[in-house]
C-alpha positions as CSV (number, residue, x, y, z in Angstrom):
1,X,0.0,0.0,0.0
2,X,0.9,3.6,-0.9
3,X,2.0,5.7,2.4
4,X,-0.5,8.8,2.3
5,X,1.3,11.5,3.4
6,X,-0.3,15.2,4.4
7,X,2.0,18.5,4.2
8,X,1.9,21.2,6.1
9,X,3.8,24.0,4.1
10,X,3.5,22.8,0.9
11,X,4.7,25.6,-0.7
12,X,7.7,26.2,0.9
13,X,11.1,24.9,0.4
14,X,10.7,21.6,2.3
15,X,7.0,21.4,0.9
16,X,8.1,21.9,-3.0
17,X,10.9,19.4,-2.2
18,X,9.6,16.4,-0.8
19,X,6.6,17.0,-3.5
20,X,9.5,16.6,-5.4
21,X,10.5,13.2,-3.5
22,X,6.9,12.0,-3.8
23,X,6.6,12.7,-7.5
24,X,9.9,10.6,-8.4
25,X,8.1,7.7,-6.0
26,X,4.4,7.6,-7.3
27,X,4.1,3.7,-6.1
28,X,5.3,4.7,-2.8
29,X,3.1,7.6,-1.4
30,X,-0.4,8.8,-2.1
31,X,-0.8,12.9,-1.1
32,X,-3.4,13.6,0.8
33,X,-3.5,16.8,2.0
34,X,-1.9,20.1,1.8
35,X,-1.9,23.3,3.7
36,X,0.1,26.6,2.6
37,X,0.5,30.2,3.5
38,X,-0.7,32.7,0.8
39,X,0.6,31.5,-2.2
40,X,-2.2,30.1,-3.2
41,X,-1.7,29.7,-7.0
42,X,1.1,27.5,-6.6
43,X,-1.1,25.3,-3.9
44,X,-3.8,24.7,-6.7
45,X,-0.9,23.7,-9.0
46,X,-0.2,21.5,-6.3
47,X,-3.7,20.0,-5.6
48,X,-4.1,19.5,-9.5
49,X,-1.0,17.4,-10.2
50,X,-1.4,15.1,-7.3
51,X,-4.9,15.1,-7.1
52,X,-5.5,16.0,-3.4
53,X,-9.3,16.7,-2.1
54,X,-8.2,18.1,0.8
55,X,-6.1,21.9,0.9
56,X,-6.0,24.6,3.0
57,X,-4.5,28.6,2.8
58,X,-3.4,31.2,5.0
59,X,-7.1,32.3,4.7
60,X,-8.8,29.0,6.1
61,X,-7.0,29.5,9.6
62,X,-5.9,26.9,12.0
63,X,-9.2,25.0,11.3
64,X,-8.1,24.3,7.8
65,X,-4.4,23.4,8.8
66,X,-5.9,21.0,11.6
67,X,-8.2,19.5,8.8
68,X,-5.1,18.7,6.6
69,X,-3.3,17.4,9.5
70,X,-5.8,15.2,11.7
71,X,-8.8,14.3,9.1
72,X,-7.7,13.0,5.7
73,X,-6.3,9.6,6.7
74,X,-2.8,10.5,6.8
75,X,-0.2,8.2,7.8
76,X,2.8,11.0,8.1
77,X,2.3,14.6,8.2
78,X,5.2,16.3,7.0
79,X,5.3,19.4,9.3
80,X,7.1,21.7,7.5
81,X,5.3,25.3,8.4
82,X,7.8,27.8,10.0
83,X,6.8,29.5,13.5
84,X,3.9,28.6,15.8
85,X,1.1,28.7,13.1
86,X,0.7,24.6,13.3
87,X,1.2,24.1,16.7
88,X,-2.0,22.9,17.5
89,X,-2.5,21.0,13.9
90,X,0.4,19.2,14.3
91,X,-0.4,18.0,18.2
92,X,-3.4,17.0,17.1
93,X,-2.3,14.5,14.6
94,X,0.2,13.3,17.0
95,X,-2.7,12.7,19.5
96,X,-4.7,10.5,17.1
97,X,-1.3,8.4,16.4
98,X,-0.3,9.9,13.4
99,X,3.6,10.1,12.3
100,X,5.0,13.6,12.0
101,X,8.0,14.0,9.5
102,X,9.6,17.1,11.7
103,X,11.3,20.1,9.5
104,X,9.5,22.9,11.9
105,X,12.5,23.5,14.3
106,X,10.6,26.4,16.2
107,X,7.8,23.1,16.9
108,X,10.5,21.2,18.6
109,X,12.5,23.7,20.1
110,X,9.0,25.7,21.9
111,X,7.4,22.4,23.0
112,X,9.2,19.6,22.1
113,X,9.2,17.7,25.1
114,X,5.4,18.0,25.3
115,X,5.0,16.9,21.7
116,X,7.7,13.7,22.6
117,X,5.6,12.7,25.4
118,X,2.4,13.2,23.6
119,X,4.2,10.9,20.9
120,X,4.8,8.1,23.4
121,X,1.4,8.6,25.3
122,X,-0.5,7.7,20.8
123,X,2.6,5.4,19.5
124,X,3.1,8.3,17.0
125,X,6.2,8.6,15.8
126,X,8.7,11.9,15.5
127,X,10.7,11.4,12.3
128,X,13.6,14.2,12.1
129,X,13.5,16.1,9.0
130,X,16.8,18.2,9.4
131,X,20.0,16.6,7.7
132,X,21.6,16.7,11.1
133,X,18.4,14.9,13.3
134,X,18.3,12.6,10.2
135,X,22.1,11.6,10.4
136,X,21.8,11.2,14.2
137,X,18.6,9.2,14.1
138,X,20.1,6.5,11.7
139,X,23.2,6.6,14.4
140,X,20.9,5.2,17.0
141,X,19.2,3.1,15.1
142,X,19.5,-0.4,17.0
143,X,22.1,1.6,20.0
144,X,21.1,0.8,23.8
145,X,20.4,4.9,24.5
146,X,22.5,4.7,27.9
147,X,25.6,3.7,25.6
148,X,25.2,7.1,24.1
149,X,27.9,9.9,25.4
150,X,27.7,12.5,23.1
151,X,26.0,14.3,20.3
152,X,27.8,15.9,17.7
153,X,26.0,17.8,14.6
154,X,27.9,19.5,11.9
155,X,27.2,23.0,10.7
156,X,28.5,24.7,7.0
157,X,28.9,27.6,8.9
158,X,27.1,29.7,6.4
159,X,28.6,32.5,4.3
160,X,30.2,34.2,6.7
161,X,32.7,31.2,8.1
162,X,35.5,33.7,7.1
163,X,33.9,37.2,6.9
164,X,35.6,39.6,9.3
165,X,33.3,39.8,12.7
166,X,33.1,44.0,11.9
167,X,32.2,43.1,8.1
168,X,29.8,40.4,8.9
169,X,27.9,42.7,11.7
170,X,27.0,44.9,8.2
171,X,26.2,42.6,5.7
172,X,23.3,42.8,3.7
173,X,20.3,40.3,2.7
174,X,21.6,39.2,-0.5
175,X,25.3,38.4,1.2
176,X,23.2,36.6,4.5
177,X,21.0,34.9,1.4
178,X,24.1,34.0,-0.3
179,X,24.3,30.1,1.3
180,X,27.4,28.3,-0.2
181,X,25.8,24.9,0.1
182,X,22.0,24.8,1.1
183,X,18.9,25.6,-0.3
184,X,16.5,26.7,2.2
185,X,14.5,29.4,2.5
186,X,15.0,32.4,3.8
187,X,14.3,32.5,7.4
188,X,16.4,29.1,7.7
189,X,19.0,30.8,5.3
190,X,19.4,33.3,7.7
191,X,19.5,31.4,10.5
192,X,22.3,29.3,9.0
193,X,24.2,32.9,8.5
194,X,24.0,33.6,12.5
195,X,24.4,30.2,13.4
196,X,21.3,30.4,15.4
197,X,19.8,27.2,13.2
198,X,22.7,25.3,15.0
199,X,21.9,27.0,18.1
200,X,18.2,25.5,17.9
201,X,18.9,22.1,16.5
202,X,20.7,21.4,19.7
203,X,17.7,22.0,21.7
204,X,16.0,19.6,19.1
205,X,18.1,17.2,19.6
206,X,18.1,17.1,23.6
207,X,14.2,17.0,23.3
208,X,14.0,14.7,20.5
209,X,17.0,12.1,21.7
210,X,16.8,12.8,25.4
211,X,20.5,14.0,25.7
212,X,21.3,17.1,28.1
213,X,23.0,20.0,26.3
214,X,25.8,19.2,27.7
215,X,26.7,16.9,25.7
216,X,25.8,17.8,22.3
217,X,28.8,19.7,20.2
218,X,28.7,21.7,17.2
219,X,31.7,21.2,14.5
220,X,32.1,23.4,11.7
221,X,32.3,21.1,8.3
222,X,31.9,23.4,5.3
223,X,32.1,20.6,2.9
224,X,28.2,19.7,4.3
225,X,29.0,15.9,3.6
226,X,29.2,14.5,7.5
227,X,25.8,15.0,8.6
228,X,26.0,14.3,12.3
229,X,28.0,12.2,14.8
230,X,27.3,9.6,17.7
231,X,29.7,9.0,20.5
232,X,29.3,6.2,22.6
233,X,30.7,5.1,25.7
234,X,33.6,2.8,24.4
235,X,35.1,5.5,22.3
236,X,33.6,4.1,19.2
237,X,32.1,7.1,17.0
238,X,29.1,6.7,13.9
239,X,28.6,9.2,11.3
240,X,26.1,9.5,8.6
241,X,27.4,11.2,5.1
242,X,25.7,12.1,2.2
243,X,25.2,14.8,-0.5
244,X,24.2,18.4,0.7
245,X,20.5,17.4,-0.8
246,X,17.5,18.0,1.5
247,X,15.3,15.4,-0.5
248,X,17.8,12.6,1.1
249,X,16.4,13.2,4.7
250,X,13.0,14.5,3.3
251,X,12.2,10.7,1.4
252,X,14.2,9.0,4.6
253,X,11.7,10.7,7.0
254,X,8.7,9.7,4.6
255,X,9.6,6.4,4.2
256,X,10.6,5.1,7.4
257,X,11.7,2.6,7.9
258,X,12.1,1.2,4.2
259,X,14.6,3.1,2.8
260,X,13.7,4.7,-1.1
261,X,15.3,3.6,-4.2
262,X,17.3,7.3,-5.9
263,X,17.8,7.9,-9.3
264,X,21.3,8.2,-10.3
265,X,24.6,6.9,-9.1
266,X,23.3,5.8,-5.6
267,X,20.9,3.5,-7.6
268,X,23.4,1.6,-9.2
269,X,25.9,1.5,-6.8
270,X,25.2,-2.7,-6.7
271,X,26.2,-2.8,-10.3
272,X,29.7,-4.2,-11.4
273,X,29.7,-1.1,-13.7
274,X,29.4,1.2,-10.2
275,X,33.2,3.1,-10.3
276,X,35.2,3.9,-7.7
277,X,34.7,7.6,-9.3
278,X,30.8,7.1,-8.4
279,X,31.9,6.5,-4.9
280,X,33.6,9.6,-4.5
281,X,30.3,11.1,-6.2
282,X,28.6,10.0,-3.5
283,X,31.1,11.5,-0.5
284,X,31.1,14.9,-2.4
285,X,33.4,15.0,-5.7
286,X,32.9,17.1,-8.3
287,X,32.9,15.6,-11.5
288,X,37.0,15.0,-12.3
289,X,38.1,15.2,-8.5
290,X,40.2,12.7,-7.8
291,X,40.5,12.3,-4.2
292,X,38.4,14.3,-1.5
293,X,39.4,16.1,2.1
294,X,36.7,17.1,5.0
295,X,38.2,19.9,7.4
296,X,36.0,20.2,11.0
297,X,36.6,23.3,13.4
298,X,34.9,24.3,16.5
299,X,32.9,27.3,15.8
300,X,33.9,31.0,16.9
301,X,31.4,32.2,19.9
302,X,32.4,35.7,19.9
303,X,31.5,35.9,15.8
304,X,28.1,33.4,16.4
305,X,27.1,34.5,20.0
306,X,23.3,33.3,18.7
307,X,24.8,29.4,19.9
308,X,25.6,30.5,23.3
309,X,22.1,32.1,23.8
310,X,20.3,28.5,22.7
311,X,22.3,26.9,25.3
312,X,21.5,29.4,27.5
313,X,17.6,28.8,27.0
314,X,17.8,24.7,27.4
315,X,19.9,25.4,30.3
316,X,17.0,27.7,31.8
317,X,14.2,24.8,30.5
318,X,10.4,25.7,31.0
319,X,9.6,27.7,27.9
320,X,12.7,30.2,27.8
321,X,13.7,28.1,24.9
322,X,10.1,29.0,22.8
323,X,11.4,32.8,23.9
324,X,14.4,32.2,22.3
325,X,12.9,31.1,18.9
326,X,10.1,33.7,18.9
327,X,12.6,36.9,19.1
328,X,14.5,35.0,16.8
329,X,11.5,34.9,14.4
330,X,10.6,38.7,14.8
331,X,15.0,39.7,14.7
332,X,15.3,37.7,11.4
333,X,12.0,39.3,10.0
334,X,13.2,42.3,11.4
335,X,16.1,41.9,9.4
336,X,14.8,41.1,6.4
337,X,12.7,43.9,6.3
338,X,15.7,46.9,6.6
339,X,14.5,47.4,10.2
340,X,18.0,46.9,11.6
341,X,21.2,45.4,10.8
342,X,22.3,42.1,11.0
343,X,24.2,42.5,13.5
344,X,21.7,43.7,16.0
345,X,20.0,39.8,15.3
346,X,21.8,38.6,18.6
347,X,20.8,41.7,20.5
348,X,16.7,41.5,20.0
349,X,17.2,37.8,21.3
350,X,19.4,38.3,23.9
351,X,17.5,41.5,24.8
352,X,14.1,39.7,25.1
353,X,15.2,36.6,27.2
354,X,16.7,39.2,29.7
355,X,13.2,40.6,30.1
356,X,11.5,37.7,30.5
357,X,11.5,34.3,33.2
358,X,11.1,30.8,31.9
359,X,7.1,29.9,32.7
360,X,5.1,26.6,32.7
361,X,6.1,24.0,30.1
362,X,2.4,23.5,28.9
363,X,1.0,24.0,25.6
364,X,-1.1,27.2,26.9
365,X,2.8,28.4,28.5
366,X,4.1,27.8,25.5
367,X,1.7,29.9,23.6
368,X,1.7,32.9,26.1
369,X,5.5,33.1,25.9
370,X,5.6,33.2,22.1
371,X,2.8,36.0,22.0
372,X,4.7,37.9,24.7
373,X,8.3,37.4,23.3
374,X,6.9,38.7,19.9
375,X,5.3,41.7,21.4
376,X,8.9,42.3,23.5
377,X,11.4,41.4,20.7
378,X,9.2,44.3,18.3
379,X,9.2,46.6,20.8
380,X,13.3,46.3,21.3
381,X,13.4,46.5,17.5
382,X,11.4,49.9,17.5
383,X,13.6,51.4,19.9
384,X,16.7,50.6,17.7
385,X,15.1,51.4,14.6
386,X,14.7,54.7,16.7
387,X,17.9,54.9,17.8
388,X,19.1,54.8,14.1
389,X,16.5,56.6,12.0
């Protein structure tokens, strides 16, 4: 039987994407529902060439996105929305046992640990859309979890690995757009350029692996090849490679646990004819190169200070870590928008966690820190846009 799968975000760069996966495996997955923002033409394309019953827009509210999630018969919802807007859709499906295909890091880093638990209360399983949760996910696969000592996920450090801190602090959208390996979209694009993306993907990987922060790492691996590392208590170390290709993780996530067939090299790797020139393909090569290299180097706090204030939040716990993505939401947006520089990013987050204590880990906490950090991280970006205007 076909897998029917719903999408939350269709339209997006995750959404377009693992359409993309689904349409290369039409005997694998059946669509069943999608749900996008306000580009609605492109969802009708959408609906038309898979022919889904069941869509929602911007327009329809959470009561559409909870109809895409909960009640078409899905078997995996891909959540793939950025923000809060799904919240309640995607805890819903979770609740009636439904797989969730996780690329909504805000989702996991507000109220992750509610949205495990509710996971383990249904049997609904959190599948980790991100490259690095992906690579760490397969590391586990089949480990005893108390063998586990540490968590390490790789970061391309973004286009600004070598930018001068001063020169950085003033660059513009297209050089913060300007992603050397990636393609995401823009508020991930961003985040990759402050580093804050690796900043949050540790907190989703203490909620969604049940490691404390202090012992997940961050490496710097421009090449974007090593996804993720496990280290376990004998000193033995897994690592999950592949190409820089968010449809790997994306058809991984949809298909789990059977594992897709890809066009291309990686198909015929079985095949006598499969050269050792294919196997380089496959760790990264160019067409020609002849041998390959992969350089790893701690990353620089003082020129990424957006990692030290995610640690900070899953240090604090209760829902300091749903401040932290919220300013981070309205600073990028901010950002994006000529409001302020991009160097001032750091400074609406760290500027709204100051004002505000950790509250009650409930959905309801969650939700009234979000509103409240939004409100506080646009009222900090006010006062600098005074400040400089």
């Amino acid at each position: 039987m076909r897998r029917r799968v719903a999408i939350l975000g269709s339209t997006g760069s995750i959404g377009t994407q693992a359409l993309d996966v689904i349409g290369r495996h039409p005997d694998e997955f059946e669509v069943v529902g999608l749900a996008a923002g306000r580009n609605v033409e492109l969802l009708g394309e959408q609906a038309r060439r898979f022919a889904v019953r069941t869509t929602s827009a911007a327009t329809d509210g959470p009561a559409g996105l909870h109809r895409v999630a909960a009640q078409t018969g899905a078997d995996v919802v891909l959540a793939a929305t950025d923000g809060s807007v799904a919240f309640e859709a995607i805890f819903a499906a979770v609740e009636r046992g439904i797989d969730v295909a996780v690329a909504n890091k805000e989702l996991i880093v507000a109220a992750g640990a509610l949205l495990v638990e509710a996971g383990r209360r249904s049997g609904s399983r959190l599948l980790p859309v991100d490259s690095e949760h992906s690579a760490i996910f397969q590391c586990l696969s089949g480990e005893e979890p108390s063998s586990v000592a540490a968590i390490v996920l790789t970061a391309s450090g973004g286009p600004f690995r070598r930018m001068p801190r001063e020169a950085m602090e003033r660059a513009d959208l297209a050089q913060a757009l300007a992603h050397p390996t990636w393609r995401m979209g823009t508020k991930n694009t961003i985040d990759s350029a402050t580093m804050m993306n690796k900043g949050l993907e540790v907190i989703e990987a203490s909620r969604l692996f049940g490691i404390g922060g202090e012992r997940i790492h961050i490496v710097v691996h421009p090449q974007s090849v090593v996804h993720g590392f496990v280290v376990f208590s004998d000193g033995s170390v897994k690592s999950q490679l592949g190409a820089p290709d968010m449809r790997v993780p994306i058809g991984y996530a949809l298909a789990y646990p059977k594992r897709l067939r890809s066009p291309g090299d990686s198909a015929r790797a079985s095949s006598p004819a499969f050269s050792q020139a294919g196997v380089l393909k496959l760790l990264g090569a160019k067409d020609g190169q002849e041998s390959l290299s992969y350089d790893f180097e701690p990353p620089d706090p003082a020129r990424f200070p957006c990692i030290a204030l995610a640690y900070e939040a899953l240090a604090a716990g209760g829902t300091q870590p749903a401040v932290l993505s919220a300013a981070n939401e309205v600073a990028v947006g901010a950002f994006v928008e000529g409001k302020i520089s991009f160097g001032r990013i750091p400074d609406v987050i760290e500027g709204t966690m100051t004002r505000m204590s950790p509250g009650e880990s409930t959905l309801a906490g969650v939700r009234r820190a979000d509103e409240k950090a939004r409100k506080t991280a646009g009222e900090i970006v006010k006062s600098m846009e005074r400040r400089t205007g």
